[in-house]
Backbone as a ProteinNet text record, in pm:
[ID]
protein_1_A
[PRIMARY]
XXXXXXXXXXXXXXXXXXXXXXXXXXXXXXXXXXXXXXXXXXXXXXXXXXXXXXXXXXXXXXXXXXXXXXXXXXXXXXXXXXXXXXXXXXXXXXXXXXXXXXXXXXXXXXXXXXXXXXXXXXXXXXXXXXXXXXXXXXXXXXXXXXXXXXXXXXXXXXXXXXXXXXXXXXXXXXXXXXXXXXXXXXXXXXXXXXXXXXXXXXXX
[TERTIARY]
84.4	0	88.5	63.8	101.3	29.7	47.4	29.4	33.7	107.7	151	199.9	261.4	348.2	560.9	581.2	692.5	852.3	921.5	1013.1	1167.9	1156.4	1245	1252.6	1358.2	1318.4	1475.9	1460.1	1533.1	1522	1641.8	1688.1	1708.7	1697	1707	1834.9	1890.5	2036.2	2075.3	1994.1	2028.6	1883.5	1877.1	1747.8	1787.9	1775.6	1768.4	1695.6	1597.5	1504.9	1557.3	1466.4	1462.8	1353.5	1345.6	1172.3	1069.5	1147.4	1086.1	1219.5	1224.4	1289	1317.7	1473.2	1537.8	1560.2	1547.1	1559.8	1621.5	1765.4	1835.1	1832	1771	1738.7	1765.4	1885.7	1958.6	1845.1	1890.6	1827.1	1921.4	1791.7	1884.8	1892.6	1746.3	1712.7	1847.1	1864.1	1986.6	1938.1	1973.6	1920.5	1965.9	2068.1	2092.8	1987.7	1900.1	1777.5	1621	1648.6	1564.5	1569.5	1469.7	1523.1	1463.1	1548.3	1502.5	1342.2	1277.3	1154.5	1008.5	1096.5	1029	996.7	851	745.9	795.2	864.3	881.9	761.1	670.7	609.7	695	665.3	809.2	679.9	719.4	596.3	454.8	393.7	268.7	278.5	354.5	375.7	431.5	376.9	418.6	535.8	646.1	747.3	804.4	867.2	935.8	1098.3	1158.1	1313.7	1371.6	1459.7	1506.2	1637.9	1723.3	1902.2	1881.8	1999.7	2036.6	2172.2	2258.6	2378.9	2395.1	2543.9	2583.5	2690.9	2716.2	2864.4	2930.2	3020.9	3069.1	2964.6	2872.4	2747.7	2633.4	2680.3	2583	2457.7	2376.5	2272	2187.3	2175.1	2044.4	1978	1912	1848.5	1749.5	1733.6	1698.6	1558.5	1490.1	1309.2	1277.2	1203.3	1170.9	1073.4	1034.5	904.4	870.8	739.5	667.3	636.6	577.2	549.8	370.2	346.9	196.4	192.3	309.1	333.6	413.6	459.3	499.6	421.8	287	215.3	69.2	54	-51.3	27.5	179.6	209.8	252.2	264.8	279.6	398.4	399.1	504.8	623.2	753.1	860.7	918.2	827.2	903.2	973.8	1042.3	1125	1245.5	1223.4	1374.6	1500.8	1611.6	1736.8	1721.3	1755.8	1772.4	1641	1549.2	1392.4	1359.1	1314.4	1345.3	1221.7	1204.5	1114.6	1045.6	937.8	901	894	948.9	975.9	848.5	836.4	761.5	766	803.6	835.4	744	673.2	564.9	559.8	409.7	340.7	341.4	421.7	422.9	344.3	291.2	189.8	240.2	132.7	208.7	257.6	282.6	314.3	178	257.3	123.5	77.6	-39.7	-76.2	-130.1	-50.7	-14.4	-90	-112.9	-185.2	-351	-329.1	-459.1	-381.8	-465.7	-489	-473.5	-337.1	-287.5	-217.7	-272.3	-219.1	-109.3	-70.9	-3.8	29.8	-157.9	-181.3	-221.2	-170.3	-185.7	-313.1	-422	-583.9	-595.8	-496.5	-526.3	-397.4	-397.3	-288.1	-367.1	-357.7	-406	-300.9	-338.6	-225.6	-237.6	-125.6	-153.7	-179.2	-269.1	-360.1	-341.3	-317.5	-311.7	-212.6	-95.7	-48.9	-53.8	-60	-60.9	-12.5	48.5	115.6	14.9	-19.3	-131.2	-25.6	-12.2	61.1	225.8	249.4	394.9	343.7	210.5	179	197.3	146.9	141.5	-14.4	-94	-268.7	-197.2	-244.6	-189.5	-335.1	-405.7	-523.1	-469.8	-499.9	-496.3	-625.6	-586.5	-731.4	-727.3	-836	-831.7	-941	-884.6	-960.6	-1118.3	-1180.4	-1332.5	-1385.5	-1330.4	-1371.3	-1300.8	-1211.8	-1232.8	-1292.6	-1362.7	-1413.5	-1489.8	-1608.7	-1713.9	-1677.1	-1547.5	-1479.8	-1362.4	-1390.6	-1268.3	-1388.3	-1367.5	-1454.8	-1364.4	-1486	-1423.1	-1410.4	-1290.7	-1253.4	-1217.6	-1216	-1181.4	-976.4	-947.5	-813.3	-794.9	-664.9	-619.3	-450	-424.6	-281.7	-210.1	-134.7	-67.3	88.2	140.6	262.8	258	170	219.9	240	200.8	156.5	24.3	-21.8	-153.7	-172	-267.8	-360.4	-512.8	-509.1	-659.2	-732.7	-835.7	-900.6	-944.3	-912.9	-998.7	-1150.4	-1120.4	-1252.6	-1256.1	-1362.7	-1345.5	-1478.4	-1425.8	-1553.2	-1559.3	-1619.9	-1633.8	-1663.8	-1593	-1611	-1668.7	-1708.5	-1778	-1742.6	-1632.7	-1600.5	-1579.1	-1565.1	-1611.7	-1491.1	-1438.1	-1297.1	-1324.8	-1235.6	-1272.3	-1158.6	-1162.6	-1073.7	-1080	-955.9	-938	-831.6	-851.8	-789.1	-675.5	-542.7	-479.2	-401.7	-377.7	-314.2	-178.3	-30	64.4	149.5	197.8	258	382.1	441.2	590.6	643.6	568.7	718.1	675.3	564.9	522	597.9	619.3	722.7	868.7	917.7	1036.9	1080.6	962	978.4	940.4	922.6	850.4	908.6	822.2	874.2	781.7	668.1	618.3	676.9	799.3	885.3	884.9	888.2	883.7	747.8	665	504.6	536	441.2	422.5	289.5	271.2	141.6	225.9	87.9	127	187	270.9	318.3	215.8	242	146.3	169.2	83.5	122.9	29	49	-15.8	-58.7	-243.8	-354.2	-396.1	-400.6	-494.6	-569.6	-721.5	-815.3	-796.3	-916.6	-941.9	-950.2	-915.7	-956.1	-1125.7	-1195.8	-1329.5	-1398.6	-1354.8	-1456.2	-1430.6	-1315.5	-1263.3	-1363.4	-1411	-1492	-1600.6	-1658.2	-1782.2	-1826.5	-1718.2	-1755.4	-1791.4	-1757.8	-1766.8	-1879.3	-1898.9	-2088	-2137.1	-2132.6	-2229.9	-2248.7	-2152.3	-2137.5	-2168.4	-2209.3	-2262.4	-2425.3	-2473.5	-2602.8	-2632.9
-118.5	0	124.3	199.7	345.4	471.5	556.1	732.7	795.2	791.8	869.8	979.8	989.3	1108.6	1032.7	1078.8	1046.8	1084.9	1032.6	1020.2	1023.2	980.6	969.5	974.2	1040	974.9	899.6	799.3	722.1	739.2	614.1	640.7	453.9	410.2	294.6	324.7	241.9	177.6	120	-29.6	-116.4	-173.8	-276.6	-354.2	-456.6	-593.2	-729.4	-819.8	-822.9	-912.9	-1047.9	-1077	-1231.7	-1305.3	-1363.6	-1472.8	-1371	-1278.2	-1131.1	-1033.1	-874.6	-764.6	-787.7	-744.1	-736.2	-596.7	-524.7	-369	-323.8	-264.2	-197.8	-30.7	-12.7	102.7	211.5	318.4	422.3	489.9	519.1	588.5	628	739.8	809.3	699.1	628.3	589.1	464.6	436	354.3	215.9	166.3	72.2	-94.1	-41.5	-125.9	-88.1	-43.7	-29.7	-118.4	-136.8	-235.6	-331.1	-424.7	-558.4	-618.1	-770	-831.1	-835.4	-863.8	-884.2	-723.8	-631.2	-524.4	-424.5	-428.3	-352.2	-177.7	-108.8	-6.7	33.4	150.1	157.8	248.9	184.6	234.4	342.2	473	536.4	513.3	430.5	379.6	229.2	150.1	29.2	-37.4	-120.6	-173.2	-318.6	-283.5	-408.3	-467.7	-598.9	-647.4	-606.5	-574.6	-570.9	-713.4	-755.9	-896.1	-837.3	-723.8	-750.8	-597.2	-542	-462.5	-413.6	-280.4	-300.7	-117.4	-140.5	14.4	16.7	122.6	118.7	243.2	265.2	403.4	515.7	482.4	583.3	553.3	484.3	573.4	403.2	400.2	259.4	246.1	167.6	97.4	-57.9	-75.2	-187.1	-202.3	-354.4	-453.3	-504.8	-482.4	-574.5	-600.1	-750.3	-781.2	-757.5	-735.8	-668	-771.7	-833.9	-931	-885.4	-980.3	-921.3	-827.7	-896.3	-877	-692.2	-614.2	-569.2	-429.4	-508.3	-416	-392.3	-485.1	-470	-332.4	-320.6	-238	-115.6	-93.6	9.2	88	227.5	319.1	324.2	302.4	232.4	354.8	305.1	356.3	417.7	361.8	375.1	281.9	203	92.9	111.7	189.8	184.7	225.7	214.6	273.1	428.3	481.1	629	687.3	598.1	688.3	706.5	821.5	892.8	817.5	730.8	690.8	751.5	767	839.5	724.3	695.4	607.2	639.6	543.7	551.2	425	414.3	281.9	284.7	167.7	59.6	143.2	183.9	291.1	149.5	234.6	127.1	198.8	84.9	157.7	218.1	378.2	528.5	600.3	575	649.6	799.7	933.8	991.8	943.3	978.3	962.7	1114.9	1115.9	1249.6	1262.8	1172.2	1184.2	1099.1	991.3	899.1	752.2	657.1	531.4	476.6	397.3	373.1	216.6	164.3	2	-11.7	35.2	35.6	-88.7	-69.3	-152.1	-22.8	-41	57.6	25	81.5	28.5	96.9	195.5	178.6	333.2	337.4	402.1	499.3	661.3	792.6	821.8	985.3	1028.8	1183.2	1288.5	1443.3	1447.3	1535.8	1637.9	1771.2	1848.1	1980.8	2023.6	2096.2	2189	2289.3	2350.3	2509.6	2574.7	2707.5	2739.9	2835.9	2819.4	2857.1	2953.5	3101.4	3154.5	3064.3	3037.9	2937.6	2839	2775.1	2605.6	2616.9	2450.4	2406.2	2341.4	2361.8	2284.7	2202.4	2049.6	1931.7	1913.3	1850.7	1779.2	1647.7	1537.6	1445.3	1370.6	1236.2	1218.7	1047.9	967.4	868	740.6	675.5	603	556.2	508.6	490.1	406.2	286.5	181.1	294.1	375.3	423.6	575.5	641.3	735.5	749.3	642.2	689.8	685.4	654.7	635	752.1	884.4	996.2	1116.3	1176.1	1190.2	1377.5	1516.5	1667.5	1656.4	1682.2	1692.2	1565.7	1455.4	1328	1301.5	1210.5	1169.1	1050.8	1080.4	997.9	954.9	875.5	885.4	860.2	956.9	953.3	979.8	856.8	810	785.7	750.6	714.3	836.2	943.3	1043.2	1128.3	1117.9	1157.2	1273.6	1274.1	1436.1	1462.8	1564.5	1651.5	1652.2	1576.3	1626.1	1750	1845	1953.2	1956.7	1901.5	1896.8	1777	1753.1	1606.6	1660.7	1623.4	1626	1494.2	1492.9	1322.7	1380.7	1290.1	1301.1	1241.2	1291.8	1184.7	1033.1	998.8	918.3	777.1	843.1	763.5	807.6	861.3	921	1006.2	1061.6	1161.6	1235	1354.4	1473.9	1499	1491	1587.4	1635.5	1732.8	1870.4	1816	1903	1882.3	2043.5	2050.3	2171.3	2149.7	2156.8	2068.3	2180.1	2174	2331	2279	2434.8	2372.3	2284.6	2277.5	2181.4	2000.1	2034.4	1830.4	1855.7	1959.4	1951.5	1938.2	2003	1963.7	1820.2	1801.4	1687	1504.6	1528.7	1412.8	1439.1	1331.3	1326.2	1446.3	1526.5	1604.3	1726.3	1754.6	1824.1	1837.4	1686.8	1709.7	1702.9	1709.4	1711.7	1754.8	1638.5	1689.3	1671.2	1748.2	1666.9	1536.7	1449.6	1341.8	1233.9	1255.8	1154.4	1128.7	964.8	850.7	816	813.6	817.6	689.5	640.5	546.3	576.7	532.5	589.5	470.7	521.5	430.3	504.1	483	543.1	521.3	624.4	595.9	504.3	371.6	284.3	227.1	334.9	379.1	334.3	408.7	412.4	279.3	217.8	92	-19.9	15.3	-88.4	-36	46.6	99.5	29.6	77.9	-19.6	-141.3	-194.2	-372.7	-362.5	-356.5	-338	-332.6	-172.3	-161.4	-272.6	-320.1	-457.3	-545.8	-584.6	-682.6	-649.8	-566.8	-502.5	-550
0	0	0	-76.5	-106.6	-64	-44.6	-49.7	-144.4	-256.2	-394.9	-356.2	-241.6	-216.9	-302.2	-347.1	-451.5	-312.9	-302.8	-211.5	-269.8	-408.1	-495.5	-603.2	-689.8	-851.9	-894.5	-914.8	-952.8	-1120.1	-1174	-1345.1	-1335.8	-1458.8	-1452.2	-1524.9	-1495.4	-1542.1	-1651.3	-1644.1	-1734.4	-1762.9	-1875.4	-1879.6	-1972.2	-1881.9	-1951.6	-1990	-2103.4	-2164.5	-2200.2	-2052.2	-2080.7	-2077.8	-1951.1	-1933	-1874.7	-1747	-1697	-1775.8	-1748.7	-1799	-1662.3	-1636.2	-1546.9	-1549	-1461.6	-1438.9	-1322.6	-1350.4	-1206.5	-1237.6	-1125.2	-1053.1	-986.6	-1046.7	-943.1	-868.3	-737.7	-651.7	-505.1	-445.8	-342.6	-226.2	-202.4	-100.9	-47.3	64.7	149.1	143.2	32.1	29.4	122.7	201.9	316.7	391	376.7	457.4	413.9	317.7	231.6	193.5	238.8	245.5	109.9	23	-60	-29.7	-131.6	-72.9	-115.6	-92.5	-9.8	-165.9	-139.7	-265.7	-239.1	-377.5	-415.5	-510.1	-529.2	-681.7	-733.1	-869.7	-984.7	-1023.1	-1076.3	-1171.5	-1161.6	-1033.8	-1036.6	-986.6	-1055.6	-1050	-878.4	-857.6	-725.2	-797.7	-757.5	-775.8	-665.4	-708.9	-580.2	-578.8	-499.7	-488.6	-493.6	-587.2	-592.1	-563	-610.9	-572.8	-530.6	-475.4	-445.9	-389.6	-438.7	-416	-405.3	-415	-395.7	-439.1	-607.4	-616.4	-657.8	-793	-752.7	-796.8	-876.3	-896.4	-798.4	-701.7	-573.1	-578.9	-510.4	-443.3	-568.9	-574.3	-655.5	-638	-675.2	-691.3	-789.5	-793.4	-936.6	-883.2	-1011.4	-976.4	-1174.5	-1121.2	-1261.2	-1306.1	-1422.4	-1440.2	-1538.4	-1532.1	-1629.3	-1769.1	-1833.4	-1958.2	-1974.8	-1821.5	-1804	-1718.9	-1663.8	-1639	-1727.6	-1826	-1928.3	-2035.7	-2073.9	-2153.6	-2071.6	-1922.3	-1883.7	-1834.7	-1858.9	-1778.8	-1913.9	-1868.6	-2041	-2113.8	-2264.8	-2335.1	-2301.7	-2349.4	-2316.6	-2206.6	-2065	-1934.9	-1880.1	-1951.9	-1887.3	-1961.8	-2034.1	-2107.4	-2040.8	-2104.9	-1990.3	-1995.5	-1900.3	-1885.5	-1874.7	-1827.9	-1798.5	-1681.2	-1619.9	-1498.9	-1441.1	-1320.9	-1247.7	-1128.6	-1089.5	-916.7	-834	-778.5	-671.1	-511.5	-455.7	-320.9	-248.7	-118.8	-46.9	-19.3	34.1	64.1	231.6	243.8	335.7	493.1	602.6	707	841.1	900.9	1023.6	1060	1107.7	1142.2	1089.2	937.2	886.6	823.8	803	780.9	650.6	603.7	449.9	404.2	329.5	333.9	184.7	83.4	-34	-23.9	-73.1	-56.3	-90.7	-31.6	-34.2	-181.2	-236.7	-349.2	-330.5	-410.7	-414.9	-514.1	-626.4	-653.7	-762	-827	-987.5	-1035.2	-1163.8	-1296.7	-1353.8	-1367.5	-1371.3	-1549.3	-1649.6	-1743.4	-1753.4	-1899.5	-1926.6	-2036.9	-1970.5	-2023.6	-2086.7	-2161.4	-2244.8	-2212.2	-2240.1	-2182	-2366.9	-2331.4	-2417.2	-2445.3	-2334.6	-2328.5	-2171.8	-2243.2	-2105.8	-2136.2	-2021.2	-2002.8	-1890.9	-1887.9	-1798.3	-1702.7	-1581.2	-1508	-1380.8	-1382.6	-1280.3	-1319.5	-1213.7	-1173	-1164.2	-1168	-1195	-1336.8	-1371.4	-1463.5	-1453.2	-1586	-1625.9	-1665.7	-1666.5	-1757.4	-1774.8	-1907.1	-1937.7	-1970.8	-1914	-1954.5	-2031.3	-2078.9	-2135.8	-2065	-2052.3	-1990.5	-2057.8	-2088.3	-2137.7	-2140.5	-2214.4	-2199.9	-2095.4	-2056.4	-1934.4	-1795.4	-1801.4	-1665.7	-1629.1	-1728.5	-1737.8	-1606.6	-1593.2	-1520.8	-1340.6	-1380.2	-1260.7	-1173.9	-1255.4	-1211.6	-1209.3	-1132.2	-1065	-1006	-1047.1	-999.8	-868.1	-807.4	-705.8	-606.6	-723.4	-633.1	-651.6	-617.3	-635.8	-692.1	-804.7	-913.9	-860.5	-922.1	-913.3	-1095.9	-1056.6	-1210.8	-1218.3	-1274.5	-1278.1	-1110.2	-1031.8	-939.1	-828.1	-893.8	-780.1	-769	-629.2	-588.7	-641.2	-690.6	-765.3	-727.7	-740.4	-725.8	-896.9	-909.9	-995.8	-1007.4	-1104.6	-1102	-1154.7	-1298	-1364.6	-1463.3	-1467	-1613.4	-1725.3	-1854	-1937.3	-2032.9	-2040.3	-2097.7	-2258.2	-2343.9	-2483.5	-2557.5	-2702.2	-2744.7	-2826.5	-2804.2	-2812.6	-2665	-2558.4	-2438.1	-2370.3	-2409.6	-2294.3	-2213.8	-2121.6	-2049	-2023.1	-2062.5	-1970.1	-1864.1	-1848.4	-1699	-1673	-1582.5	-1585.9	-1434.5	-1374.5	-1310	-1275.8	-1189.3	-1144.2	-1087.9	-1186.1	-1136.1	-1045.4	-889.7	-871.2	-894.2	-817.4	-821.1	-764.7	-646.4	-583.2	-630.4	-673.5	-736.1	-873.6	-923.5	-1044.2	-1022.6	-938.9	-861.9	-841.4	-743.9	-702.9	-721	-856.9	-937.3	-1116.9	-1157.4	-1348.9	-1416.5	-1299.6	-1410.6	-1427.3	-1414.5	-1456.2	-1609.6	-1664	-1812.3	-1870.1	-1837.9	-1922.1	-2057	-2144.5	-2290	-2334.9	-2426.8	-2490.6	-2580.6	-2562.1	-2646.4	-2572.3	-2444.3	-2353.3	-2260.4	-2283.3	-2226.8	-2019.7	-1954.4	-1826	-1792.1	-1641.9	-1596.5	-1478.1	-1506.3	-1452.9	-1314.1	-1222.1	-1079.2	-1052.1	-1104.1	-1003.3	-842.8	-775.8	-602.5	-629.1	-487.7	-493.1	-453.7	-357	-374.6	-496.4	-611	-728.9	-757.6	-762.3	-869.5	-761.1	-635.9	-563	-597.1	-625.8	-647.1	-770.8	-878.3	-1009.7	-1009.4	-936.2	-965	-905.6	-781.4	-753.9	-837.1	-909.5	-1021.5	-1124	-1158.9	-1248.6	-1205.9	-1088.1	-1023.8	-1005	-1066.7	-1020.5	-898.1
[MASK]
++++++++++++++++++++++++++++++++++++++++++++++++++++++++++++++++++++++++++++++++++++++++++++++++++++++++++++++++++++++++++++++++++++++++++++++++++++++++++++++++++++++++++++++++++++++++++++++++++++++++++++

């Protein structure tokens, strides 16, 4: 379980395609503090830590990523040299300082529209048709793995939905939306609220 408050941004290193993608991981965090075993979310993604080391460019660690994992998370973030938001696995007492995040990628949006708002940044993203009815003005999303405020959504006529984001500075600072583009693909977790709400509904 996660917060989507971002703690780090790590760079991947290397990447080895084999039965899983083997992926090592620069980062700040001490990773003699982290044990094999222990769930990081990469960009959204909840992984397991399998190795971990420390050498002359500073700690990292290695998690494999499936094929089932690289096919729902947004294309060209696994590659070498792609800047990740990192967040360790939320432990009792800790505050939650964003919202309640598991740390599955529930569908993969794309930015639409930026704009420069004061010293923020507007990002519009757009979100696919199966999770539309599910994002919700003024509820919380996580994107790339960090907690957001919906501002506004409009649903299109094609079954997508916009929505609007208010990025400030210091979540630009301190995360990948430093680089926002239109046209770059991100990975979407609704509340986990709605994603239980849905299945009810589908269950009439």
């Amino acid at each position: 379980m996660f917060t989507g408050i971002i703690t780090d941004i790590g760079t991947i290193r290397s990447r080895e395609d084999r039965g899983d993608t083997r992926l090592i991981i620069g980062t700040v965090y001490d990773t003699d503090r982290i044990d094999l075993g222990a769930s990081i979310a990469c960009s959204g993604a909840c992984l397991t830590v399998v190795d971990k080391g420390r050498d002359a460019d500073g700690d990292w660690f290695a998690i494999d990523a499936s094929g089932e994992t690289l096919a729902r998370t947004a294309p060209g973030m696994w590659d070498v040299g792609r800047r990740l938001n990192l967040e360790r696995a939320l432990k009792i007492g800790d505050e939650l300082g964003g919202h309640i995040v598991t740390g599955h990628v529930d569908g993969i949006g794309r930015i639409v529209a930026v704009t420069p708002v004061g010293d923020s940044v507007g990002v519009t993203v757009a979100a696919p048709a199966d999770l539309a009815a599910q994002i919700a003005s003024k509820g919380s999303i996580t994107v790339d793995g960090i907690s957001l405020t919906v501002n506004e959504v409009t649903d299109q006529p094609d079954g997508e939905a916009h929505f609007t984001l208010n990025i400030i500075p210091h979540t630009q600072d301190m995360t990948t939306l430093d680089e926002v583009s239109v046209g770059r693909p991100v990975n979407l977790e609704i509340d986990i609220l709605a994603r239980y709400l849905a299945r009810m509904q589908a269950r009439g």
